[in-house]
NUTILO-961913 format. One line per 5 residues: their letters; for each residue z, y, x of C-alpha. Coordinates in steps of 0.1 Angstrom, whole numbers. Each point is the difference from the previous one (the first is absolute). Last residue first. Layout:
// NUTILO-961913
A	Z/Y/X  ...
***
This chain:
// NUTILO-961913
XXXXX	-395/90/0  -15/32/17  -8/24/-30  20/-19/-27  33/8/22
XXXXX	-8/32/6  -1/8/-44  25/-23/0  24/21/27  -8/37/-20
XXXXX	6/-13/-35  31/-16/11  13/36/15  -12/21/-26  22/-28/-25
XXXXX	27/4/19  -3/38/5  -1/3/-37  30/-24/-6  20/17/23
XXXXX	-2/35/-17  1/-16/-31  31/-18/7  19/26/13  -9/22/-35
XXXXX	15/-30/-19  32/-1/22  2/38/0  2/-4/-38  19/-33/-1
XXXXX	22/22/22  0/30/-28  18/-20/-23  32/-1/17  10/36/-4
XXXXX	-18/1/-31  28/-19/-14  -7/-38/-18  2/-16/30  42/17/1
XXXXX	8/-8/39  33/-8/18  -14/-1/35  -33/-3/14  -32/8/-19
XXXXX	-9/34/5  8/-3/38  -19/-28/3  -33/14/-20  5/35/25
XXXXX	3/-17/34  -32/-20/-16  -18/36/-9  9/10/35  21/29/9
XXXXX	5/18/32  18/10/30  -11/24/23  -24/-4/32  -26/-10/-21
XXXXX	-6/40/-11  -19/2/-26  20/12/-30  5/-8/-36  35/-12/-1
XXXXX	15/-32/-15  26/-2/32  17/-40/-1  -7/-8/37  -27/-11/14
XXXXX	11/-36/23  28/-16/-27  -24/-4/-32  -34/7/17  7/-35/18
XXXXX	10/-11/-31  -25/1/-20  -39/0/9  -22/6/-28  -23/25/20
XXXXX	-1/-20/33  -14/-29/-14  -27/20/-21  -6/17/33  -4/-30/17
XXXXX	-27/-19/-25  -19/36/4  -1/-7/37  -11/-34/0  -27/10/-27
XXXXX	-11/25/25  -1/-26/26  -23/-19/-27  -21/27/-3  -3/9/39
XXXXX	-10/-37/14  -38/10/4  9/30/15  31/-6/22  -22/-33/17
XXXXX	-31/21/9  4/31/10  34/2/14  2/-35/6  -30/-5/17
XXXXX	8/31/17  31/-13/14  -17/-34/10  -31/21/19  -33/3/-13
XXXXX	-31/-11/17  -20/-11/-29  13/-38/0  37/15/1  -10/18/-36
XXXXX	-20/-37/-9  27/-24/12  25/21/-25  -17/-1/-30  -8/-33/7
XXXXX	31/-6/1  5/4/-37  26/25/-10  31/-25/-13  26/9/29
XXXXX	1/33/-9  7/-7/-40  30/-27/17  11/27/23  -2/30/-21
XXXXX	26/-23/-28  23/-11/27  1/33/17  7/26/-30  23/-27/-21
XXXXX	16/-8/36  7/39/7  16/1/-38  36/0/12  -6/28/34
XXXXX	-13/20/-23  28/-1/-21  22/8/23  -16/31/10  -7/11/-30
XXXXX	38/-4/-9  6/20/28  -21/25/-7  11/8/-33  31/3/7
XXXXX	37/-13/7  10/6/32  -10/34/-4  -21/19/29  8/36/8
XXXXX	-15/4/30  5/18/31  -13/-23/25  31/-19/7  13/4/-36
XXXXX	-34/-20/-12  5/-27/21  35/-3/-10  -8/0/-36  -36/-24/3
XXXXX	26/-25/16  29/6/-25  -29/-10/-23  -12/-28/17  28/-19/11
XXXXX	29/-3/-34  -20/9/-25  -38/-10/12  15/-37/11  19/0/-37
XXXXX	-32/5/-21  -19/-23/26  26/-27/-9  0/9/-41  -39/-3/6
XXXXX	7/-38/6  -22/-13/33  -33/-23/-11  -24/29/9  16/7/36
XXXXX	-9/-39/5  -36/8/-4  -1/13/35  15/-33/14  -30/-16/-23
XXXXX	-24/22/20  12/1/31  2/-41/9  -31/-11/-6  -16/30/10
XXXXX	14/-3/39  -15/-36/0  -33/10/-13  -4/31/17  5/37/-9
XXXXX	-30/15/0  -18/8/-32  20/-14/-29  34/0/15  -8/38/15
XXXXX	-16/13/-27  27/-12/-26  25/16/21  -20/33/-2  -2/-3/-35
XXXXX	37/-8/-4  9/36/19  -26/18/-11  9/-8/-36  42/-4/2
XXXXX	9/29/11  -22/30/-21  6/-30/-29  34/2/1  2/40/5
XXXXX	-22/-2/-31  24/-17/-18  25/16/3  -18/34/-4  -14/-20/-33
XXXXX	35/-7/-13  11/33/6  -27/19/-22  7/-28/-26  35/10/-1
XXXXX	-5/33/0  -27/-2/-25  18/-17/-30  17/28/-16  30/-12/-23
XXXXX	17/30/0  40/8/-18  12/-17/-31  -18/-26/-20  21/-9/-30
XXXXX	17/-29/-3  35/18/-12  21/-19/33  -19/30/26  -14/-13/33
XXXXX	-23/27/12  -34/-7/13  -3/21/32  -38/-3/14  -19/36/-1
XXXXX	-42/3/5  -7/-13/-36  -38/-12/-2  9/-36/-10  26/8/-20
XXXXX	-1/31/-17  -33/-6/-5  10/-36/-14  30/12/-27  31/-6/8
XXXXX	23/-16/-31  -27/-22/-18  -18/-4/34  29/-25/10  -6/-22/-29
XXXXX	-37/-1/13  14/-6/33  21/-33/-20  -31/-12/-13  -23/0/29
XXXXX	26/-14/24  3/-27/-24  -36/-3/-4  -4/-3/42  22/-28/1
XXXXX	-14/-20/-25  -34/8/12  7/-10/33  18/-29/-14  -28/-14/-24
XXXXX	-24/3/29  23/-19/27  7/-28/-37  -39/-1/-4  -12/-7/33
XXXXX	30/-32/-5  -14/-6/-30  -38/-2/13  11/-23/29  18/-26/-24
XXXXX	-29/-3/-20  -24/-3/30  27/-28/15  -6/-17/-38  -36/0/-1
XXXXX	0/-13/33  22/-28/-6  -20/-12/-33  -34/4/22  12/-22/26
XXXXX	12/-24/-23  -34/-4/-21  10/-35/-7  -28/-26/9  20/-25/16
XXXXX	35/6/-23  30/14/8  11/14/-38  25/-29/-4  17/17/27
XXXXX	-3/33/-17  19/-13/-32  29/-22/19  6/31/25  -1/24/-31
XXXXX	27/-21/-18  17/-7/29  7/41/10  6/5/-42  27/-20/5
XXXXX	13/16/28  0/30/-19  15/-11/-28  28/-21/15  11/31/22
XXXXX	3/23/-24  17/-21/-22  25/-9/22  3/45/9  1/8/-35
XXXXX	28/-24/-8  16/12/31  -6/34/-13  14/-6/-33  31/-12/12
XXXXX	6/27/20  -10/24/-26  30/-14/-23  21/3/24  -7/32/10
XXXXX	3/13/-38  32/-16/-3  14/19/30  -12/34/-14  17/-9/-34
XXXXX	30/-4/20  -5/35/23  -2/-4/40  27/16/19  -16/22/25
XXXXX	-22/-5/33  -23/-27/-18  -9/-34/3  -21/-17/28  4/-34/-19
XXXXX	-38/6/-16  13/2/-31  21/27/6  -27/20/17  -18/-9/-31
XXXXX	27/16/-25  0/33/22  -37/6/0  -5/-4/-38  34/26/-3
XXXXX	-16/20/22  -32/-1/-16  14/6/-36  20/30/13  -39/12/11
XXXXX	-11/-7/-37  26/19/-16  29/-24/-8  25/5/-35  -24/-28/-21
XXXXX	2/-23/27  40/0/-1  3/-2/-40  -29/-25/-2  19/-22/23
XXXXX	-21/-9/38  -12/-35/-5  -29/6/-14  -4/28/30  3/-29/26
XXXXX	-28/-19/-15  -25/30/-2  8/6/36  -10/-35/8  -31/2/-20
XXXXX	-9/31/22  2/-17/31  -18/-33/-8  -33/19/-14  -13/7/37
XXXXX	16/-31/20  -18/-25/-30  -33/20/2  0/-2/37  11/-42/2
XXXXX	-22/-7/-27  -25/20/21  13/-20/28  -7/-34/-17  -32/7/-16
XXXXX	-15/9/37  16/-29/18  -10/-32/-10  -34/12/-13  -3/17/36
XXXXX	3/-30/21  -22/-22/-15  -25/22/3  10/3/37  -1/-39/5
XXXXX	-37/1/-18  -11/29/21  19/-19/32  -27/-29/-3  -31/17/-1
XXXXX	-19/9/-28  -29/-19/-26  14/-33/17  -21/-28/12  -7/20/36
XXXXX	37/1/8  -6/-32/13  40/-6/9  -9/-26/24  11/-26/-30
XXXXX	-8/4/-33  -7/40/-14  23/-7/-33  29/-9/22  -8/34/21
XXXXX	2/17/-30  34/-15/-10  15/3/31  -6/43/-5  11/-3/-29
XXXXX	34/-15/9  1/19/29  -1/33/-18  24/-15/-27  26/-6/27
XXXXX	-4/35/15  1/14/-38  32/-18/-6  18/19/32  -10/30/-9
XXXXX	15/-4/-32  32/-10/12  4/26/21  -9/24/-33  29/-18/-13
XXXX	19/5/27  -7/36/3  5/9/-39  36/-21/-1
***
């Protein structure tokens, strides 16, 4: 009902976009002279547009939003006081559950109660009530503000200033619902670590040099919570990554920015940025199942012990992922040294490589380190390529070649199967969540510092 309505809707502002948008043109005579109108014709046919269909899908939202819950209320009228009165909230949303699946005509996998039948029938009726009415109101309201704003297409009509106003409106909620959500997200992290500091306490946690949480049923915090082998293995990861995936991508970016051609560069460069648009779960199997028993064998010919699943072959991997993010990002800051940068090094008898040695790196080093520091904060939250590629081995060590833990390996592990959230065994993933995001936040923000402060210098 939702998505042909909303069809509808569409539909109806098209036909009111044209209609204000003939109406404008009427009012400047024939040859459309544009010229006798405060804006041009399509401002007046968006205007028109937008009071048609702005009230109408927030009626639409607000209706969708409050619908729901009134529905519920009706099926629990109808539930007997005796039966209501016996059901703990969950029992009460089963029992909700069960009675719309019956009045949806899916019904139910068991025999289906009397007073549970009545209650679906009266909810079906109520929601095809809801849904007619629904329907006539907001369409209504779609003509009523077509009528209004069509009457509102005047010569001198600020139109142009009325849809601007609006489009800035609807710019500056949609900034504020991506900040809302960050700090939405990043408060409920807050609030459940806090919970989790009320049974470890922070020095134990962030300076603990033992992982093994124990998983007791009395919610108490057995066994060590210490966060720095998992954070000691996430940055070998991740610097493995990075010691692959910088010279390699910054050489790349040397080449398609300095001497690759034309032709040759407008192919390379967007088949290099392919290996960015690949699933992680694919390079997480392609490191399982080739590159680990790869790095094993090698190792056993030369007298290595070498895991399948370590620290170095999830590096590896991963370096090989972010090589675009490295490449793409020193190619386009490359690419954006002035050329008369260049014409003046080669103008003083330098050669191309010294040029770029001397020259090119120099000027373009604080965005490149930007592009590196945009990486690392890529290769630090990555999931599940550390998931099947390092192994599960929360030990302080330093030796790649054995398997490790990763603070992500660590937040999945924490959070899959039959889990109590309200446990510290839980709680301590929005922890290492919240101390993730940190970490990537401040290289993110290094990082964006870095670039504008290059970008300002040779924009």
């Amino acid at each position: 009902m939702n998505l042909l309505l909303i069809g509808v809707l569409l539909a109806i502002v098209a036909i009111a976009y044209q209609i204000g948008l003939r109406k404008s043109r009427a009012l400047a005579g024939q040859g459309n002279n544009s010229a006798m109108l405060h804006s041009r014709p399509g401002y007046y046919g968006a205007l028109v547009a937008l009071w048609c269909g702005i009230p109408a899908f927030l009626v639409l939202l607000v209706w969708n939003i409050v619908e729901p819950n009134l529905m519920k209320q009706i099926v629990i009228n109808q539930v007997p006081t005796q039966i209501a009165s016996t059901l703990d909230p969950a029992s009460l949303s089963v029992l909700i559950d069960r009675v719309q699946a019956i009045a949806s005509g899916f019904g139910v996998s068991d025999q289906a109660l009397p007073y549970e039948i009545k209650a679906a029938e009266q909810l079906a009726k109520f929601q095809s009530i809801a849904n007619y009415a629904k329907l006539l109101v907001v369409l209504c309201i779609a003509l009523i503000g077509l009528v209004i704003a069509k009457k509102r297409v005047l010569v001198q009509y600020r139109a142009r200033n009325q849809v601007e106003k609006i489009l800035n409106i609807g710019l500056a909620l949609c900034s504020g619902v991506a900040i809302l959500t960050t700090i939405g997200i990043v408060m409920s992290m807050f609030s459940e670590a806090m919970r989790f500091f009320q049974f470890v306490s922070p020095m134990s946690f962030f300076f603990g040099t033992e992982w093994n949480p124990g998983f007791s049923t009395s919610g108490s915090a057995e066994g060590s919570y210490g966060l720095l082998p998992l954070l000691w293995g996430t940055l070998m990861v991740s610097g493995i990554a990075l010691f692959v995936a910088v010279p390699v991508g910054l050489m790349i970016a040397i080449y398609l920015a300095e001497y690759a051609s034309p032709n040759f560069r407008s192919w390379a460069k967007p088949a290099i940025e392919v290996l960015a648009g690949i699933p992680t779960i694919v390079y997480g199997v392609f490191a399982l199942m080739v590159i680990g028993p790869f790095l094993k064998s090698l190792g056993a010919m030369i007298g290595i012990d070498i895991n399948a699943t370590s620290a170095l072959t999830a590096g590896l991997v991963m370096g090989i992922m972010i090589i675009p993010f490295v490449s793409s990002l020193s190619d386009d800051i490359i690419t954006q040294v002035p050329r008369a940068m260049r014409d003046g090094s080669l103008g003083l008898g330098a050669t191309k490589s010294e040029t770029i040695r001397q020259v090119v790196l120099p000027a373009a080093l604080p965005g490149i380190i930007g592009a590196f520091l945009l990486a690392a904060s890529r290769a630090i939250g990555e999931t599940m390529i550390v998931v099947l590629a390092a192994g599960n081995s929360p030990l302080l060590h330093a030796n790649p070649l054995e398997a490790i833990s990763t603070v992500t390996i660590t937040i999945v592990n924490q959070l899959t199967g039959d889990t109590d959230f309200a446990s510290p065994q839980a709680l301590v993933a929005f922890a290492l969540g919240l101390t993730l995001f940190v970490i990537t936040l401040g290289l993110n923000i290094v990082a964006l510092y870095i670039v504008r402060k290059y970008r300002e210098q040779y924009d």
